[in-house]
Phi, psi and omega in degrees: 000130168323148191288326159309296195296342181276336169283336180292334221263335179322300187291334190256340168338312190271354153316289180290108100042125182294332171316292176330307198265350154290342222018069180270158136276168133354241175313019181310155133296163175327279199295349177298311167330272158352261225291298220271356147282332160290327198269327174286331195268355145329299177291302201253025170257129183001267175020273173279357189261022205258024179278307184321135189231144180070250183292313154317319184269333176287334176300315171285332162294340175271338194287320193289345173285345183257337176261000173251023153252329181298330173275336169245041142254338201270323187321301160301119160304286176329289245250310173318312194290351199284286187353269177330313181289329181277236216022274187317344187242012179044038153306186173293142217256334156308103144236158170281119165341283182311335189263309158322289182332265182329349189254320174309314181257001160300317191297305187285271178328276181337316182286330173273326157267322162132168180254332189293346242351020134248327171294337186292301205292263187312327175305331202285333187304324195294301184286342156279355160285300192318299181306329163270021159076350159296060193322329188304296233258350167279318175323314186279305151322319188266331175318312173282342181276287200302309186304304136356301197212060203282355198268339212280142154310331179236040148245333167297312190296353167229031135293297171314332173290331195304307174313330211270323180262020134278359165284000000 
């Protein structure tokens, strides 16, 4: 890469979206990551960049630290989809590994316990019925959760065990 253009991309770096900066789509598969990360951290890693002098070479060293965080937030299902709900929520165009990880298991908890105090509240009934095996009384508790939280997955996936074991 011309030594202008690793200073243009140098300037412009905290602007761009890891999509952006992969030149991915949305909607890229597991392996498109993979191919269009590997083809950025080509260009632009120490390594191959080490002809380079001063300003050039910390520029080309920030762009590759920066393009091996956009390959391990997009790489993870989790941590992409946290990626994606801030994008969509019009955050920072940034995340910290450790902060994708922390959003990721905020979510799948809330989705998994309920987002509600009352959905949370009948779920929990629910799964101390399920352990003693009283399916009626999970049936009934997760039933009272969904009117709550009609969207959640996992209040729906142990109504249905519920159902499957009263049959």
């Amino acid at each position: 890469m011309a030594p202008g253009e690793i200073m243009a991309l140098a300037r412009i770096i905290e602007e761009l979206d890891y999509y952006q900066l992969l030149h991915l789509r949305r909607d890229a598969g597991p392996g498109e990551v993979k191919r269009a990360f590997h083809a950025s951290s080509r260009s632009f890693h120490p390594d191959a960049n080490r002809h380079l002098e001063g300003d050039l070479r910390d520029a080309s060293r920030s762009i590759a630290k920066r393009i091996t965080e956009a390959y391990a937030v997009l790489r993870d299902p989790r941590r992409r989809h946290a990626y994606d709900r801030r994008l969509s929520g019009g955050s920072d165009v940034r995340m910290q590994l450790a902060d994708a990880n922390a959003e990721a298991g905020r979510h799948e908890t809330r989705e998994r316990g309920g987002r509600t105090p009352q959905g949370r509240q009948f779920y929990k009934l629910a799964q101390a019925d399920a352990a003693r095996e009283n399916w009626g009384a999970v049936a009934r508790n997760v039933q009272t959760a969904l009117t709550f939280e009609p969207d959640n997955p996992a209040f729906r996936e142990l109504l249905e065990r519920a159902k499957k074991e009263l049959r």
